[in-house]
Biopython code that builds the backbone (N, CA, C, O; Angstrom):
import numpy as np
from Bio.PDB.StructureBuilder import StructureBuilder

atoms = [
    (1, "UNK", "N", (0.820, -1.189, 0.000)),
    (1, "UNK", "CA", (0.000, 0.000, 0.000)),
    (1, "UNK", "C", (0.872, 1.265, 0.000)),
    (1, "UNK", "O", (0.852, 2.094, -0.910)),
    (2, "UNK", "N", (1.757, 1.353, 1.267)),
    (2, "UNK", "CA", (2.496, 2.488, 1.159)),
    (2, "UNK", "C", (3.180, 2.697, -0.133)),
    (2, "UNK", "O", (2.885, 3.668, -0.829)),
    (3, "UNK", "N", (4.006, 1.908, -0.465)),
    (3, "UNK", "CA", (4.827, 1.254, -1.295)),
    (3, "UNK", "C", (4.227, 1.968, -2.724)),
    (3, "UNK", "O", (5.013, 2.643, -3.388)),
    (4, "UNK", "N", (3.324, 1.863, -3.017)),
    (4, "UNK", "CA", (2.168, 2.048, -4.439)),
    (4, "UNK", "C", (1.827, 3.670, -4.193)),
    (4, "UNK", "O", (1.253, 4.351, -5.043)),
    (5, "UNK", "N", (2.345, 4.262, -2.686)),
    (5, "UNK", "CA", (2.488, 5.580, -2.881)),
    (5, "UNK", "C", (2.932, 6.717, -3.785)),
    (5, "UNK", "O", (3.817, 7.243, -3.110)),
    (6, "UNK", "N", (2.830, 7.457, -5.002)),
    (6, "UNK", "CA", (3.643, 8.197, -5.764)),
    (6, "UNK", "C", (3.598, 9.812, -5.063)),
    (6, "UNK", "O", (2.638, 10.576, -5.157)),
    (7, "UNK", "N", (5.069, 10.139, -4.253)),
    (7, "UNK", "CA", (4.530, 11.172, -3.825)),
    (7, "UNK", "C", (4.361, 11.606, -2.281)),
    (7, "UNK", "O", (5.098, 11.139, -1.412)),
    (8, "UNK", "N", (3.574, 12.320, -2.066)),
    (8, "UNK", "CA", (2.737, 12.062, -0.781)),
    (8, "UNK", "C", (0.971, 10.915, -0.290)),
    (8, "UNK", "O", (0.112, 10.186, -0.788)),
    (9, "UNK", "N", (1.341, 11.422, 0.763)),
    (9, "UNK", "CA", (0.097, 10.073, 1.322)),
    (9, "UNK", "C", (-0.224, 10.616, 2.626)),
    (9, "UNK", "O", (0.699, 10.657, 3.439)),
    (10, "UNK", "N", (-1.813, 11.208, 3.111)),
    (10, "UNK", "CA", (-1.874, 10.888, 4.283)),
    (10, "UNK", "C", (-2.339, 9.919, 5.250)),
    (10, "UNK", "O", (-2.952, 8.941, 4.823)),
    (11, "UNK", "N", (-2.139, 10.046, 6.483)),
    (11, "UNK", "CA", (-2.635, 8.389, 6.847)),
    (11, "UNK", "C", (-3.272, 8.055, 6.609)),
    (11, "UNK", "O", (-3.344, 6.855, 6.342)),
    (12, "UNK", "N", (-4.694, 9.284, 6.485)),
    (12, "UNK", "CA", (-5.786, 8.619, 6.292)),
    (12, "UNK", "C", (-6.192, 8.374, 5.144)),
    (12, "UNK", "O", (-7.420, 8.456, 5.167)),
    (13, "UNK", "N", (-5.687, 8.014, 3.752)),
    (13, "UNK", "CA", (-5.378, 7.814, 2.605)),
    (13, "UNK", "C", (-4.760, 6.366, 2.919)),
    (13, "UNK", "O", (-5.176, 5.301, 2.463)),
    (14, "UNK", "N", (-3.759, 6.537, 3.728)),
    (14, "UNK", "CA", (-3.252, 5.144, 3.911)),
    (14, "UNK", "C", (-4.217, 4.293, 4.583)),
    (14, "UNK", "O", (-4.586, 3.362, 3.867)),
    (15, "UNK", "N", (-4.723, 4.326, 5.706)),
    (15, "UNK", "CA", (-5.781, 3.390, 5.940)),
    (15, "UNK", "C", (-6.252, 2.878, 5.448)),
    (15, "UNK", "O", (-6.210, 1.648, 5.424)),
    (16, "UNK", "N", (-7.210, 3.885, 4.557)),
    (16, "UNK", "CA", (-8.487, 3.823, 3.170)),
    (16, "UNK", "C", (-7.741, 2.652, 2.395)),
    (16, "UNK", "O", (-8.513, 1.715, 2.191)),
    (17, "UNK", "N", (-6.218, 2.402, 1.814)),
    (17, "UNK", "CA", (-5.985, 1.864, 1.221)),
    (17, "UNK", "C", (-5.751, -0.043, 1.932)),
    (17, "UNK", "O", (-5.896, -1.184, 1.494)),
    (18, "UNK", "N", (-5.409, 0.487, 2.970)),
    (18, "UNK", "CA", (-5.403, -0.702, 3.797)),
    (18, "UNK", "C", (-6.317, -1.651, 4.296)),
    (18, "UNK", "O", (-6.193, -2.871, 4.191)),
    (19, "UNK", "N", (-7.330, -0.985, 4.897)),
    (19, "UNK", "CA", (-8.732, -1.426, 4.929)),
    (19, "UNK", "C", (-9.584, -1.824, 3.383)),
    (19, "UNK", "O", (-10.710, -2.298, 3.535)),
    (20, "UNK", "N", (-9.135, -1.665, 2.083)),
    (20, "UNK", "CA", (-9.569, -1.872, 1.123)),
    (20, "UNK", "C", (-8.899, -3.566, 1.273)),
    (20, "UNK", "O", (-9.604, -4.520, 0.947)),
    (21, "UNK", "N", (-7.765, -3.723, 1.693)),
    (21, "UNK", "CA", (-7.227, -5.161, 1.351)),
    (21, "UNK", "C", (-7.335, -5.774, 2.812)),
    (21, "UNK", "O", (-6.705, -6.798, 3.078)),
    (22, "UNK", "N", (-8.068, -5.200, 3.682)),
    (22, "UNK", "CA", (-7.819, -6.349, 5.279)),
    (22, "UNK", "C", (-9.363, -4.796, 5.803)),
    (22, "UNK", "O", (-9.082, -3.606, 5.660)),
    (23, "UNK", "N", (-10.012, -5.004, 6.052)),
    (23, "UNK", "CA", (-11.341, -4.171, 6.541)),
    (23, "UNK", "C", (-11.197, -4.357, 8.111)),
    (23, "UNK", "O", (-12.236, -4.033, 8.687)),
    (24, "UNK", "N", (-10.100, -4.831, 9.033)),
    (24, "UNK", "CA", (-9.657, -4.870, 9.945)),
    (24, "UNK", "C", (-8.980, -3.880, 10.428)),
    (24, "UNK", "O", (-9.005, -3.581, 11.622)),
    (25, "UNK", "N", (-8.329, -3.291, 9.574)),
    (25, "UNK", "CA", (-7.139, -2.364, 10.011)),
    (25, "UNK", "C", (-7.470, -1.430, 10.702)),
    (25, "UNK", "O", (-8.388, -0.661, 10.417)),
    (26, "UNK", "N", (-6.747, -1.366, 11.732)),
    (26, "UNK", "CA", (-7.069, 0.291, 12.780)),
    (26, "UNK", "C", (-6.183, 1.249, 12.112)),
    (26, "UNK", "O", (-5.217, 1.141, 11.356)),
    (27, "UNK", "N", (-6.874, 2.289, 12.674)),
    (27, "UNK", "CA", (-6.036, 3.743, 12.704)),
    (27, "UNK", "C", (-4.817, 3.562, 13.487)),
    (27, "UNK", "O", (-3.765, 3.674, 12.858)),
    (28, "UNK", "N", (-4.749, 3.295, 14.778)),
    (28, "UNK", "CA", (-3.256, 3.174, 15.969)),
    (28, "UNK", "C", (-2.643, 2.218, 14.703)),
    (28, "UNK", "O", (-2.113, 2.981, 13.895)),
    (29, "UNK", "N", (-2.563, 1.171, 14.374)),
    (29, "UNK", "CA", (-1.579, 0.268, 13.827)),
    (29, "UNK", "C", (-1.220, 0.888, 12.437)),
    (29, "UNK", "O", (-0.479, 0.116, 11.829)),
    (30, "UNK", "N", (-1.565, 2.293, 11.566)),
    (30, "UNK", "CA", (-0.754, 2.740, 10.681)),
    (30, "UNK", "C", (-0.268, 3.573, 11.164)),
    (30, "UNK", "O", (0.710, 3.944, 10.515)),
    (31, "UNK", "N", (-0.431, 4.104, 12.009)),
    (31, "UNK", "CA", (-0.079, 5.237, 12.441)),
    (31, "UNK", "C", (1.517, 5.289, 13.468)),
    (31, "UNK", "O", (2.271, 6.255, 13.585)),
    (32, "UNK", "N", (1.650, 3.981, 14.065)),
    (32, "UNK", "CA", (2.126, 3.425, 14.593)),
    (32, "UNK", "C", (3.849, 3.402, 13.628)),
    (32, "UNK", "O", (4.953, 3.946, 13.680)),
    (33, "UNK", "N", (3.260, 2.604, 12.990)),
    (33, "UNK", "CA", (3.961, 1.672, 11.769)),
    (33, "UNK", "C", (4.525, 3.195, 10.765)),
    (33, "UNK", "O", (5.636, 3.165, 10.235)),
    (34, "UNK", "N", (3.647, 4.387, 10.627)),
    (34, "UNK", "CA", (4.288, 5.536, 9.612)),
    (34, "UNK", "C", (5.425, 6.179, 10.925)),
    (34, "UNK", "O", (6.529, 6.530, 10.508)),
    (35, "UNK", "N", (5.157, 6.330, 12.487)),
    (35, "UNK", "CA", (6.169, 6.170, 12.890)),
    (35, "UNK", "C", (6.948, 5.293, 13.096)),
    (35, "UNK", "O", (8.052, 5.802, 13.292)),
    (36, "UNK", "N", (6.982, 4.187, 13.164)),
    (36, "UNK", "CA", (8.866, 3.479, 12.702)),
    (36, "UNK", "C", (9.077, 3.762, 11.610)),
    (36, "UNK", "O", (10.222, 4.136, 11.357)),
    (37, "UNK", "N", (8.199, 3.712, 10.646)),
    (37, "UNK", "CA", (8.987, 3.935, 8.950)),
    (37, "UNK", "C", (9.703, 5.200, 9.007)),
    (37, "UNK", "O", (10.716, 5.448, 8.354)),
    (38, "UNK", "N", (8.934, 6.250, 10.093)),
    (38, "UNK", "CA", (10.300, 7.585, 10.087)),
    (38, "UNK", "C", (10.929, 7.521, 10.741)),
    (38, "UNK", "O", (11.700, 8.315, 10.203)),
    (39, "UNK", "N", (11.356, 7.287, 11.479)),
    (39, "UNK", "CA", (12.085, 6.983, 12.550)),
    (39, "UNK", "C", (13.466, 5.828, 11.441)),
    (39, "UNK", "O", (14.648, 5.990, 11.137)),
    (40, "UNK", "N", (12.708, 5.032, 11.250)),
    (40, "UNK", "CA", (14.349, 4.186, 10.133)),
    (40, "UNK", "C", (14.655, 5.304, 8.701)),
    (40, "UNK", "O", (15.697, 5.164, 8.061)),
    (41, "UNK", "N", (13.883, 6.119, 8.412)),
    (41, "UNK", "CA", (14.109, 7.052, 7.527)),
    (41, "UNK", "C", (13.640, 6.912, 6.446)),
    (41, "UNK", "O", (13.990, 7.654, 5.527)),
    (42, "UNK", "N", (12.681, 5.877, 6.261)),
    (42, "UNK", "CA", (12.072, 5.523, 4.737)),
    (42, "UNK", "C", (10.901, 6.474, 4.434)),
    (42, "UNK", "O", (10.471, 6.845, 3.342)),
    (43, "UNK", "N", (10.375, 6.863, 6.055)),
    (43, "UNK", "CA", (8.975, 7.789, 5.038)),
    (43, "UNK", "C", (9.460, 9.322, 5.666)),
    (43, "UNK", "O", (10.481, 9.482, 6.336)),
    (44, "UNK", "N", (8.596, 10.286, 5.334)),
    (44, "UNK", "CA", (9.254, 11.392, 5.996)),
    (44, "UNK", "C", (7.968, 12.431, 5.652)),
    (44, "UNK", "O", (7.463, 12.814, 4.597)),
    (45, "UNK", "N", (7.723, 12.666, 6.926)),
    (45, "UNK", "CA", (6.441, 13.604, 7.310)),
    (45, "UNK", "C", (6.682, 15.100, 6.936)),
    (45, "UNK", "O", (7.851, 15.484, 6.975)),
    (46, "UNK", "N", (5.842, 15.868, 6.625)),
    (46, "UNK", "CA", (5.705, 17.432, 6.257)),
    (46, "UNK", "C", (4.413, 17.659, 6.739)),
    (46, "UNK", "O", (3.836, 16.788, 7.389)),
    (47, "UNK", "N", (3.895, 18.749, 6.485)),
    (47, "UNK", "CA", (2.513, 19.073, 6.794)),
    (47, "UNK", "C", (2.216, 20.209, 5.650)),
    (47, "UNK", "O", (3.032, 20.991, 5.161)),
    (48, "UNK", "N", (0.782, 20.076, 5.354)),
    (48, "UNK", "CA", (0.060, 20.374, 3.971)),
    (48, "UNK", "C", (-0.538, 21.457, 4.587)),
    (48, "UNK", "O", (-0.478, 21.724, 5.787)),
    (49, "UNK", "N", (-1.049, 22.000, 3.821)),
    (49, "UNK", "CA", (-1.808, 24.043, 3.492)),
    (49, "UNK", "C", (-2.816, 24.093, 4.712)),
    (49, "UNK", "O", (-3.186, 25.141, 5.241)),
    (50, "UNK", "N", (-3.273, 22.618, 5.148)),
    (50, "UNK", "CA", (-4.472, 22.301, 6.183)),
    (50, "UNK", "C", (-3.656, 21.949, 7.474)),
    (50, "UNK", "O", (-4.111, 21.564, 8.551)),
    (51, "UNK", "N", (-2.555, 22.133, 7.181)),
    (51, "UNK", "CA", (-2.091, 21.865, 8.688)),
    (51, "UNK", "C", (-1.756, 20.216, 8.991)),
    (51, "UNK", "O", (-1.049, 19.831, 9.922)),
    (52, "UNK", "N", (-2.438, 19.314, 7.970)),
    (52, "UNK", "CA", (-2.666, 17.660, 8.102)),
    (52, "UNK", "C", (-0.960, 17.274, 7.839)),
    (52, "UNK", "O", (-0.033, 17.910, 7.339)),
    (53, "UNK", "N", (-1.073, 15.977, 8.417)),
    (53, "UNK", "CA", (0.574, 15.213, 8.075)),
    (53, "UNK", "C", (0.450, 14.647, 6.539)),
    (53, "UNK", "O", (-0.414, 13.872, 6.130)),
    (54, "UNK", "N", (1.296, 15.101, 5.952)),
    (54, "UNK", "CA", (1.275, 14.037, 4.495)),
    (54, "UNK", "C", (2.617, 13.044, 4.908)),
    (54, "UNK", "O", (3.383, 13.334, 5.826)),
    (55, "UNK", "N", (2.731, 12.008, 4.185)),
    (55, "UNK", "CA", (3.761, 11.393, 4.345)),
    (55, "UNK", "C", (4.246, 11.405, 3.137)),
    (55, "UNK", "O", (3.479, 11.651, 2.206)),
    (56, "UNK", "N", (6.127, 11.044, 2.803)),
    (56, "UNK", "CA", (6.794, 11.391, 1.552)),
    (56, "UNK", "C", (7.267, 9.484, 1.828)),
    (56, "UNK", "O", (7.649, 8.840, 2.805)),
    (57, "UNK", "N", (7.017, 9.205, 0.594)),
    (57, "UNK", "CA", (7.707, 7.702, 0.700)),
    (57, "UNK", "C", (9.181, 7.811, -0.223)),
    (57, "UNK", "O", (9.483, 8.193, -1.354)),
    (58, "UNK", "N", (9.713, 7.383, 0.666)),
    (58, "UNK", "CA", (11.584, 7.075, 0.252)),
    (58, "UNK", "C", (11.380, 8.552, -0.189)),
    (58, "UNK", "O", (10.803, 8.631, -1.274)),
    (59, "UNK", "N", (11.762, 9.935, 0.473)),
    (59, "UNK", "CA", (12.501, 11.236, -0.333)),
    (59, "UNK", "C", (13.638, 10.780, -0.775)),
    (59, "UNK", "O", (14.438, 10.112, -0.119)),
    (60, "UNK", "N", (13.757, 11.152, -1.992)),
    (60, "UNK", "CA", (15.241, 11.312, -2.736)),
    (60, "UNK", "C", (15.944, 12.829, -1.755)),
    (60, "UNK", "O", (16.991, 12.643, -1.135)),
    (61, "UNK", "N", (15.264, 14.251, -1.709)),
    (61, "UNK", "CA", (15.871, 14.935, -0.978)),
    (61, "UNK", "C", (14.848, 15.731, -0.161)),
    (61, "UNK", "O", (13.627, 15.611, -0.261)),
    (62, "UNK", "N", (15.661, 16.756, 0.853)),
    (62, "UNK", "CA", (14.465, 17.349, 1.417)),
    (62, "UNK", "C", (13.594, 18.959, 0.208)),
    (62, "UNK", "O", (13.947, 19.719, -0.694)),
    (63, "UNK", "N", (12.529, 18.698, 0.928)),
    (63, "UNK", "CA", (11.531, 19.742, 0.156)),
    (63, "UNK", "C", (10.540, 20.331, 0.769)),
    (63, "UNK", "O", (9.942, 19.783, 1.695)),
    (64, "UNK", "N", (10.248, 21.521, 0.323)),
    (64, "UNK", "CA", (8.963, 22.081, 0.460)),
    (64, "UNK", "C", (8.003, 22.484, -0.108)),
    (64, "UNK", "O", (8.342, 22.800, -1.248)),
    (65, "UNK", "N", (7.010, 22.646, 0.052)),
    (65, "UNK", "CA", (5.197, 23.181, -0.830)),
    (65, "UNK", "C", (5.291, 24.519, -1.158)),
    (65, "UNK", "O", (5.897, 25.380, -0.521)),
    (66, "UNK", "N", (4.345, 24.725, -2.701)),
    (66, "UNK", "CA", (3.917, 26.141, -2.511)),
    (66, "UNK", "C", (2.593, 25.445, -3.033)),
    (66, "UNK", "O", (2.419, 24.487, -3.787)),
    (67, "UNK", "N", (1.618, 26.383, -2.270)),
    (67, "UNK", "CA", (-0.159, 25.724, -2.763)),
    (67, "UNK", "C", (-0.215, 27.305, -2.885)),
    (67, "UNK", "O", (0.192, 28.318, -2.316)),
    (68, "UNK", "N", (-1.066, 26.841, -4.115)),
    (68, "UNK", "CA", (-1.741, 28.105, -4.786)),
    (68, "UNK", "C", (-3.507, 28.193, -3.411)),
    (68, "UNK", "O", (-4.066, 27.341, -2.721)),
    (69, "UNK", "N", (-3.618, 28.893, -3.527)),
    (69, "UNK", "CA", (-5.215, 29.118, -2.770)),
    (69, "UNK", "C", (-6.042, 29.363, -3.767)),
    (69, "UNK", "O", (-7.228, 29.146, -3.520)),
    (70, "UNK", "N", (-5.801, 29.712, -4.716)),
    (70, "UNK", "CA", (-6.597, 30.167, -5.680)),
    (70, "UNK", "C", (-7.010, 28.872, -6.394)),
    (70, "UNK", "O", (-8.224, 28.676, -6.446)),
    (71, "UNK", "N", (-6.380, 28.155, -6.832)),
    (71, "UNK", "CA", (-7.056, 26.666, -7.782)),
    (71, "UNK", "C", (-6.373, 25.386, -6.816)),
    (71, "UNK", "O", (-6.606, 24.186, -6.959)),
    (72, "UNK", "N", (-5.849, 25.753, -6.231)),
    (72, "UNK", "CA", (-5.193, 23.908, -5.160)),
    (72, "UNK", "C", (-4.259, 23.675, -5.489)),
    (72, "UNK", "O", (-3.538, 22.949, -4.804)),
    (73, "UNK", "N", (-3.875, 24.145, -6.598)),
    (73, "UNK", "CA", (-2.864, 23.427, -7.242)),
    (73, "UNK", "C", (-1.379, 23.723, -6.038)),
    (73, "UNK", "O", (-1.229, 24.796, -5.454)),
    (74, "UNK", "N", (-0.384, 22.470, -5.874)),
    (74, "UNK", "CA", (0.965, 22.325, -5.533)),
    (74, "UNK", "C", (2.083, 22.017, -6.136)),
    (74, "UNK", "O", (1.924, 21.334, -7.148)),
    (75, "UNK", "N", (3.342, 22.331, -5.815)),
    (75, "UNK", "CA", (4.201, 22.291, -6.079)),
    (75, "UNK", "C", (5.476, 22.231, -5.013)),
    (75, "UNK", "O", (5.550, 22.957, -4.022)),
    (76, "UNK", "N", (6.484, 21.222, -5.399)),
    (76, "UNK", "CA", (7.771, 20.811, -4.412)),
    (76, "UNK", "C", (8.526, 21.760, -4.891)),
    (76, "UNK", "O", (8.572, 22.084, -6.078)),
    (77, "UNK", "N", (9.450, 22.484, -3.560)),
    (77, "UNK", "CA", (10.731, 23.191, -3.843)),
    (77, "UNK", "C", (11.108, 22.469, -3.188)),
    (77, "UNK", "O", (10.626, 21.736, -2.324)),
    (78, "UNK", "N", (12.680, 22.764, -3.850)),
    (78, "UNK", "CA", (14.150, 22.087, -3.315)),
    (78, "UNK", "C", (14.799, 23.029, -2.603)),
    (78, "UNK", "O", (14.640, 24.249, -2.563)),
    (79, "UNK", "N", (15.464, 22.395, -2.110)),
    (79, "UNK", "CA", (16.842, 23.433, -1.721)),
    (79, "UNK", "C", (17.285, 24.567, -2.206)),
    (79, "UNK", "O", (17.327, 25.654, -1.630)),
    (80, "UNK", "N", (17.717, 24.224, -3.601)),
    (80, "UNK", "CA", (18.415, 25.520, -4.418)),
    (80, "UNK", "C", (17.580, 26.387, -4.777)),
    (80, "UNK", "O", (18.002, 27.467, -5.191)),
    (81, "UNK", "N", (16.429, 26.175, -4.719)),
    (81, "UNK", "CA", (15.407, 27.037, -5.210)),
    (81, "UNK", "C", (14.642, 27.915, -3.858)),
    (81, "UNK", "O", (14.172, 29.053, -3.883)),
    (82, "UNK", "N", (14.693, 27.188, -2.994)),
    (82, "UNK", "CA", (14.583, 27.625, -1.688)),
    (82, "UNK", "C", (15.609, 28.202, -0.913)),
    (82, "UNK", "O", (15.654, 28.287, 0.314)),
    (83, "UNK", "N", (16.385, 28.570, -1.703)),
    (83, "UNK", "CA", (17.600, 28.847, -1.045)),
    (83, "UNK", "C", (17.848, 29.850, -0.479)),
    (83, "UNK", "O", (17.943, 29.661, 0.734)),
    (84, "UNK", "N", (18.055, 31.180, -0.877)),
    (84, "UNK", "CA", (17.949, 32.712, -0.533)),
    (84, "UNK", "C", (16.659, 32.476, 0.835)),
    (84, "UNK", "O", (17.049, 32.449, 2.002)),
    (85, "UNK", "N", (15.455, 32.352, 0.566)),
    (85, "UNK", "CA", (14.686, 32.133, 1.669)),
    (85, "UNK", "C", (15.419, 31.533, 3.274)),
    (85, "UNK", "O", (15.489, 32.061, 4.383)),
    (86, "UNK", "N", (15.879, 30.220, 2.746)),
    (86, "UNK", "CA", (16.625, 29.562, 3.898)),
    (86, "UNK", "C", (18.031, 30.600, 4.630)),
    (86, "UNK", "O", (18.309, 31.078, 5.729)),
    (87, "UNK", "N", (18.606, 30.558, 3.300)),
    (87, "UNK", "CA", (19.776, 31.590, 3.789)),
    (87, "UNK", "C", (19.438, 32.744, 4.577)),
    (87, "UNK", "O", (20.187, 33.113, 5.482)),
    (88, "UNK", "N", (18.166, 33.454, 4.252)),
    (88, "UNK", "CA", (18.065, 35.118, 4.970)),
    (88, "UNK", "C", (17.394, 34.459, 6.226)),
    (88, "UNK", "O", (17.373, 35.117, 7.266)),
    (89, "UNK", "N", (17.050, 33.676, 6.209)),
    (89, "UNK", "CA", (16.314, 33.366, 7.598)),
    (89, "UNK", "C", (17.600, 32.625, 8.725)),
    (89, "UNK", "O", (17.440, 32.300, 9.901)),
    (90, "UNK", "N", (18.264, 32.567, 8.282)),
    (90, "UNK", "CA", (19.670, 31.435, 9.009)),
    (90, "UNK", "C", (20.661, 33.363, 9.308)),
    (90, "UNK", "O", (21.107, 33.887, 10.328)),
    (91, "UNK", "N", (20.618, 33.749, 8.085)),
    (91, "UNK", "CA", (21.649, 34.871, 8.638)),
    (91, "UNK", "C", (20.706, 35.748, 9.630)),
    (91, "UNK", "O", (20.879, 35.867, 10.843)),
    (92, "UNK", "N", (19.535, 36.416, 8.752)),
    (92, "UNK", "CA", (18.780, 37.817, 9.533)),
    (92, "UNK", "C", (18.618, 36.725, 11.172)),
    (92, "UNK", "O", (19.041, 37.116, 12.259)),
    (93, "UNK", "N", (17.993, 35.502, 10.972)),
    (93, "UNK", "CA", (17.630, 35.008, 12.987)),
    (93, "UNK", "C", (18.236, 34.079, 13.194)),
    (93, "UNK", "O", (18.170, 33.685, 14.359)),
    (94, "UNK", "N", (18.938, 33.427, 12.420)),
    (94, "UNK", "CA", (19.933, 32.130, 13.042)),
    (94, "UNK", "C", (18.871, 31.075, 13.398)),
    (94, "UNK", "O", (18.610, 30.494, 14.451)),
    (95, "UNK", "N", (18.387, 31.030, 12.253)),
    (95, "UNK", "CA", (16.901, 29.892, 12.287)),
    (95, "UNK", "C", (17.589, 28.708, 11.421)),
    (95, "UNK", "O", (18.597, 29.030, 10.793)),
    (96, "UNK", "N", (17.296, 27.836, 11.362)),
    (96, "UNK", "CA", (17.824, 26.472, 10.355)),
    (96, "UNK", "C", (16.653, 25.697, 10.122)),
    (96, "UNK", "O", (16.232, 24.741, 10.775)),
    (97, "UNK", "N", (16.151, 26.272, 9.037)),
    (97, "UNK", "CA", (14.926, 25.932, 8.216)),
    (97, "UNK", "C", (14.873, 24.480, 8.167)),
    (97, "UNK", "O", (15.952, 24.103, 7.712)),
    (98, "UNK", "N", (13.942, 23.258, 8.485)),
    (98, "UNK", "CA", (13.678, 22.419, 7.772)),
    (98, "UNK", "C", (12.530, 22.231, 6.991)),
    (98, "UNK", "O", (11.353, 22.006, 7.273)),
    (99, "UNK", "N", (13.391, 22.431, 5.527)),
    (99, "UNK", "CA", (12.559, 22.399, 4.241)),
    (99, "UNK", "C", (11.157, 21.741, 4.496)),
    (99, "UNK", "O", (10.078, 21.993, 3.960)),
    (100, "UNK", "N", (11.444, 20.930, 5.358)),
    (100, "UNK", "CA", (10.292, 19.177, 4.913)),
    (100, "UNK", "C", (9.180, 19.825, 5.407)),
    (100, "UNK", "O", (8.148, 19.665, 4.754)),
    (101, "UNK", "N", (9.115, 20.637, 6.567)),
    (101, "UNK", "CA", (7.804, 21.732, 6.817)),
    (101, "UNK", "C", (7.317, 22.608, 6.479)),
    (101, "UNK", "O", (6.356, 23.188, 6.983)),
    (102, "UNK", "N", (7.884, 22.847, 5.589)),
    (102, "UNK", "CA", (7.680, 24.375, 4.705)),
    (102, "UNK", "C", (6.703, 24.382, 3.671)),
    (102, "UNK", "O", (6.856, 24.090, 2.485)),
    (103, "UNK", "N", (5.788, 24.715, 4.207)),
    (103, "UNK", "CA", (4.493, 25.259, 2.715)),
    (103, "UNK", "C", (4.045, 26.758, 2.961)),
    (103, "UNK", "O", (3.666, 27.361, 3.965)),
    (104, "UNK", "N", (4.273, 27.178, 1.412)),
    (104, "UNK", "CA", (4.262, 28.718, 1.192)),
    (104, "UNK", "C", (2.656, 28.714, 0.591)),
    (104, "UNK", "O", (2.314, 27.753, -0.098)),
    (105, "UNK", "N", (1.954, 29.509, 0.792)),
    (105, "UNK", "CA", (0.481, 29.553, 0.444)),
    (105, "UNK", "C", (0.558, 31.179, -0.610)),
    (105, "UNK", "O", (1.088, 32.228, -0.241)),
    (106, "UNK", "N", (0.087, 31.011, -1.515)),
    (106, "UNK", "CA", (0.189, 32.044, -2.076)),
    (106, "UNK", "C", (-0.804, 32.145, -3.465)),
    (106, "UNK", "O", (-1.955, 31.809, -3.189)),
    (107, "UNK", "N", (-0.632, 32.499, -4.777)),
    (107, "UNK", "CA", (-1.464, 32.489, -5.750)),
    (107, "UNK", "C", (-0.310, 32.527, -7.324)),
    (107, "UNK", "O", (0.435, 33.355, -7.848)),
    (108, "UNK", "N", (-0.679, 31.320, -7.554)),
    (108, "UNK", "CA", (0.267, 30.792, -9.313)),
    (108, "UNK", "C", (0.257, 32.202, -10.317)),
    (108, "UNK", "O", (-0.471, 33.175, -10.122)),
    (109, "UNK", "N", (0.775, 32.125, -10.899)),
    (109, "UNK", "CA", (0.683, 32.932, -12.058)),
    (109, "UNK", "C", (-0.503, 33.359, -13.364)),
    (109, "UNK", "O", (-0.807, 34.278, -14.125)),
    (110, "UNK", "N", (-0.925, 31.804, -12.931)),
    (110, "UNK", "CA", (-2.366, 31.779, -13.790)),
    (110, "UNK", "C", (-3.442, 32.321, -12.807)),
    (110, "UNK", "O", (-4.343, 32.963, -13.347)),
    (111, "UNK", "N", (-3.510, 32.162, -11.357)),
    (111, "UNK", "CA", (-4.445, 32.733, -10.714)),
    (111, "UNK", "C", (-4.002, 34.380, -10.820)),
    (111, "UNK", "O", (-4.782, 35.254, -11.199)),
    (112, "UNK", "N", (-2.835, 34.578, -10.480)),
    (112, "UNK", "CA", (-2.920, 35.915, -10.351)),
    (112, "UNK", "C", (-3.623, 36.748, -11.570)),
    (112, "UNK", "O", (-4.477, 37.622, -11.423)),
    (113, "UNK", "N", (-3.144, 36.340, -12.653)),
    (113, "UNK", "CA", (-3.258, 37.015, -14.434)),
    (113, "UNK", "C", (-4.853, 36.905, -14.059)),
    (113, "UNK", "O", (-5.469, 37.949, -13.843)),
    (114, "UNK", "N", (-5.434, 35.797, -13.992)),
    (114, "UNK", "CA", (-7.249, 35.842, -13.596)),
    (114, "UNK", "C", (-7.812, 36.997, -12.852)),
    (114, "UNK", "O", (-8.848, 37.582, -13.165)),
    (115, "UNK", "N", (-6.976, 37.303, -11.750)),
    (115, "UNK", "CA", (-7.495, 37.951, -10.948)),
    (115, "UNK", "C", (-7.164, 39.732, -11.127)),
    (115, "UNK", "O", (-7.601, 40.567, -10.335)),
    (116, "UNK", "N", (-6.406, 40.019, -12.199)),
    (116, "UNK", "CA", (-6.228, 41.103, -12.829)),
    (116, "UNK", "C", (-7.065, 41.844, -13.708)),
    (116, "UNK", "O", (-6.660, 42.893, -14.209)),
]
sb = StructureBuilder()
sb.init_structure("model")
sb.init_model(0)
sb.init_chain("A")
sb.init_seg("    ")
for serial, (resi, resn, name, xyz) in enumerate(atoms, 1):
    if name == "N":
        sb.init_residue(resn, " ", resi, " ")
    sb.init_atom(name, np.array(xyz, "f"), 0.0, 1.0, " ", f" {name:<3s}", serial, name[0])
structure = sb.get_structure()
């Protein structure tokens, strides 16, 4: 189930998928189980525009969200692209950003041009 993840997943996505193949499954026993999977480093938690946990299966690296408000639509930043952000916040407060929490809420290019 996790595994067949592309992406993110939240638990309760994961359940849904779990309970589709065993109608047994509790909530405590994925929830459980998405903590050891972070904890050994295979899945890796962020939190979405709603505040909810998504889970990242196997990150290649760390990242963060920008959600448009205007149509839903998301998008992953990286590092380098996030970078200046991370940097002014590490020099101006001596903060050390982790990317993996970071969602910027704002409005795409196509919403904005709409809204002009």
């Amino acid at each position: 189930m996790l595994a067949d993840a592309k992406g993110h997943i939240t638990a309760a996505e994961l359940l849904e998928r779990c309970r589709a193949a065993d109608p047994g499954t509790i909530p405590s026993t994925v929830y459980r189980t998405l903590d050891v999977l972070e904890d050994l480093g295979l899945v890796q938690h962020g939190h979405g525009v709603d505040g909810r946990e998504e889970f990242h299966v196997l990150p290649e690296k760390e990242h963060g969200h920008l959600y448009c408000r205007g149509c839903g639509s998301s998008w992953e930043i990286d590092s380098p692209e996030a970078g200046s952000l991370v940097r002014g916040l590490a020099k101006g407060r001596g903060f050390d950003v982790d990317l993996s929490h970071l969602t910027i809420v704002g409005l795409c290019a196509e919403c904005r041009a709409r809204n002009r």
